[in-house]
Rosetta silent file (secondary structure, phi, psi, omega in degrees, C-alpha in Angstrom):
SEQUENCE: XXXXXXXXXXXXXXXXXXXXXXXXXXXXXXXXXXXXXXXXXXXXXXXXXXXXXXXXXXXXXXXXXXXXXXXXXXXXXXXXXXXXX
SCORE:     score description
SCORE:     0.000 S_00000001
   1 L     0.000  -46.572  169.152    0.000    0.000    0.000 S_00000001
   2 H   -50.876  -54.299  164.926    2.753    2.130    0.895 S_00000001
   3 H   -58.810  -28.771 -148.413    5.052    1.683   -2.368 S_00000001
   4 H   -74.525  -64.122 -162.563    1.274    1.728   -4.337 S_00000001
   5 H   -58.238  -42.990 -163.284    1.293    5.687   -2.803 S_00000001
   6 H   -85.940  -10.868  178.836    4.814    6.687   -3.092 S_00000001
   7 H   -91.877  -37.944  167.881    4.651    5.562   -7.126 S_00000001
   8 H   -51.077  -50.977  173.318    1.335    8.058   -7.266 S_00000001
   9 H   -98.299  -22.112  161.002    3.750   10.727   -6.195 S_00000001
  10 H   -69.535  -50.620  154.691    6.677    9.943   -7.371 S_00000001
  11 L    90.750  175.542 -161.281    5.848    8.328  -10.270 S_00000001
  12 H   -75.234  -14.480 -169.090    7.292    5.441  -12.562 S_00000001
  13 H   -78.113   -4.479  168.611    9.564    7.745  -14.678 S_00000001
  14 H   -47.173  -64.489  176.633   11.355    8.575  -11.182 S_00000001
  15 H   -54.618  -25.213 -162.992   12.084    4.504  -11.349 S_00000001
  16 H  -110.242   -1.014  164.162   13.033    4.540  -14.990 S_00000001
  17 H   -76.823  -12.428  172.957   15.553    7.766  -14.496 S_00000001
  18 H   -93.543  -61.202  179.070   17.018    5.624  -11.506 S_00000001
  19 H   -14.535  -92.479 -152.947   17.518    2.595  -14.466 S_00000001
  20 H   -67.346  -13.930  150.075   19.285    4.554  -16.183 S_00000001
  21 H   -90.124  -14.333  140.965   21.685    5.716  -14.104 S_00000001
  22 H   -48.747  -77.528  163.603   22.256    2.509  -12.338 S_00000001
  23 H    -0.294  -80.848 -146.026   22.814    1.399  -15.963 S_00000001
  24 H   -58.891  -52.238 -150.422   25.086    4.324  -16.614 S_00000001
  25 H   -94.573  -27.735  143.650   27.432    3.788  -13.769 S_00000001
  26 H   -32.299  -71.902 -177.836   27.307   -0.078  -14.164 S_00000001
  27 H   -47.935  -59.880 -174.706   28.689    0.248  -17.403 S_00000001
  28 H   -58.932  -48.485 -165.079   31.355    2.972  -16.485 S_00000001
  29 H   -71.855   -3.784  174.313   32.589    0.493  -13.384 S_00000001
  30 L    65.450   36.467  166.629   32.577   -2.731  -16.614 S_00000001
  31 L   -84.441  116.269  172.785   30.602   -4.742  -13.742 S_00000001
  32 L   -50.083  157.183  175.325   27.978   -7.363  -15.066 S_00000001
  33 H   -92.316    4.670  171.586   24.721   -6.708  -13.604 S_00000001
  34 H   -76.144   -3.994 -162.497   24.624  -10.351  -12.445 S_00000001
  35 H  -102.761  -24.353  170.313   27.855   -9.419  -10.437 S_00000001
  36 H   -91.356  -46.795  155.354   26.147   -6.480   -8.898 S_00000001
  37 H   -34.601  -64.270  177.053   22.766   -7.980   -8.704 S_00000001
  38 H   -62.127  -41.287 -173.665   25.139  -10.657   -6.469 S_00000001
  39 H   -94.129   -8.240  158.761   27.201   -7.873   -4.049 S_00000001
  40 H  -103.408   28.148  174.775   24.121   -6.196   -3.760 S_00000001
  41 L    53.629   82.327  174.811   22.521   -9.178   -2.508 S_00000001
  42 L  -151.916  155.425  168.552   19.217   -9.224   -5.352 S_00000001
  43 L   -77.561  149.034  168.106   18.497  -11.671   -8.108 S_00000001
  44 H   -55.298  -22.115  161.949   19.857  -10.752  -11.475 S_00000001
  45 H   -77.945  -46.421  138.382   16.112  -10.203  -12.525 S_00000001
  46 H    18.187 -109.577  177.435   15.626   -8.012   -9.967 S_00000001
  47 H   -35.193  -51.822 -173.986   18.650   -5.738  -10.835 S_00000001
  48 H   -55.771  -43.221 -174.751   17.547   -5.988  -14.436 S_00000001
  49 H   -64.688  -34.858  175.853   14.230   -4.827  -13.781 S_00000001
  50 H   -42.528  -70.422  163.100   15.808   -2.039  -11.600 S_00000001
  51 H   -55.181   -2.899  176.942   17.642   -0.892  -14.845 S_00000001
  52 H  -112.598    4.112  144.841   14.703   -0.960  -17.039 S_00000001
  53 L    88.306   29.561 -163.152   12.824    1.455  -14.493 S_00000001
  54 L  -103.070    7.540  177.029    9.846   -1.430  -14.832 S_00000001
  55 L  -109.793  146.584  136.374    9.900   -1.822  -10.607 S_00000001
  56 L   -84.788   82.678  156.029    9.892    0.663   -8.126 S_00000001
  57 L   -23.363  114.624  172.740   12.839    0.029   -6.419 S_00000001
  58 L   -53.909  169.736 -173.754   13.097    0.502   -2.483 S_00000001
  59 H   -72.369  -47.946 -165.590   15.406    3.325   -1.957 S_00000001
  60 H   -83.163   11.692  177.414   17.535    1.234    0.367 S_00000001
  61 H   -84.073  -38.839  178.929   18.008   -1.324   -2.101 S_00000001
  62 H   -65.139  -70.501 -178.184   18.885    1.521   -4.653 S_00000001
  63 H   -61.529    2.276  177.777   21.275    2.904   -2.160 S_00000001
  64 H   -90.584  -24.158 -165.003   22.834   -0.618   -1.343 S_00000001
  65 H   -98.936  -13.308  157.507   23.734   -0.913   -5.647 S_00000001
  66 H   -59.327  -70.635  147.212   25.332    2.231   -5.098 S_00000001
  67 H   -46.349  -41.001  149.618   27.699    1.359   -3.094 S_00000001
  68 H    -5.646  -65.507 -147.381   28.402   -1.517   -5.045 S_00000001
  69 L  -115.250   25.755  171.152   29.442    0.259   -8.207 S_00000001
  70 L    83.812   20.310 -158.990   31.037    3.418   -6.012 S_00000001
  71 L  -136.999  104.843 -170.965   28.621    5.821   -6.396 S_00000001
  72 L   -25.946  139.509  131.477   27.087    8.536   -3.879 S_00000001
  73 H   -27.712  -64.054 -174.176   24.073    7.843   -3.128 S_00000001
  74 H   -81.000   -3.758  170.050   23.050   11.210   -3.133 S_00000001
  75 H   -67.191  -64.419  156.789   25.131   11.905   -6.657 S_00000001
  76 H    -5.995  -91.169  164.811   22.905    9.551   -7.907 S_00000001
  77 H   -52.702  -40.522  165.598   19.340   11.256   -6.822 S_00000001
  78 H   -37.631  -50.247 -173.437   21.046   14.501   -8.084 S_00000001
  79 H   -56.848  -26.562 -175.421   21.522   12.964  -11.370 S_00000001
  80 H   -95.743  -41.685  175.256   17.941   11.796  -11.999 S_00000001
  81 H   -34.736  -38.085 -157.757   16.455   15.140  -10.333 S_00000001
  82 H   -59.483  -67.189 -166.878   18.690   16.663  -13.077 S_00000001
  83 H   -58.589   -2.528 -154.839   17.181   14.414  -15.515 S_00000001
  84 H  -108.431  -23.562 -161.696   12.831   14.964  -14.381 S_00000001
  85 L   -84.234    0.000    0.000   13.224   18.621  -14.474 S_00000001
């Protein structure tokens, strides 16, 4: 019920501007996403779906794949705020 509400206000392109910069910084560190999917303890479907913006990802799951691939947290949410306005 809670996720159902925070996807009303947030909305899904929030989720698919976090894809793509999970994506993006995947890519830059040349980490598989089954290898990140794995240190950030998620299934590789999961993860995938994370990058294709088709879940809403909890935050602290977002902020756990961060650390993974080295990447502020809060660089991150700049980067997609960047991207919605």
């Amino acid at each position: 019920m809670v996720m159902t509400m925070m996807n009303e206000v947030i909305g899904m392109d929030f989720y698919a501007a976090v894809g793509e910069e999970l994506k993006k910084a995947r890519e830059k560190s040349e980490r598989s996403g089954s290898w990140v999917a794995r240190q950030a303890g998620i299934s590789t479907s999961t993860y995938r779906l994370y990058e294709m913006g088709q879940v809403a990802a909890p935050m602290g799951k977002i902020e756990d794949v961060c650390k993974v691939l080295g990447v502020p947290f809060g660089d991150l949410l700049r980067a997609v705020a960047d991207k919605m306005e």
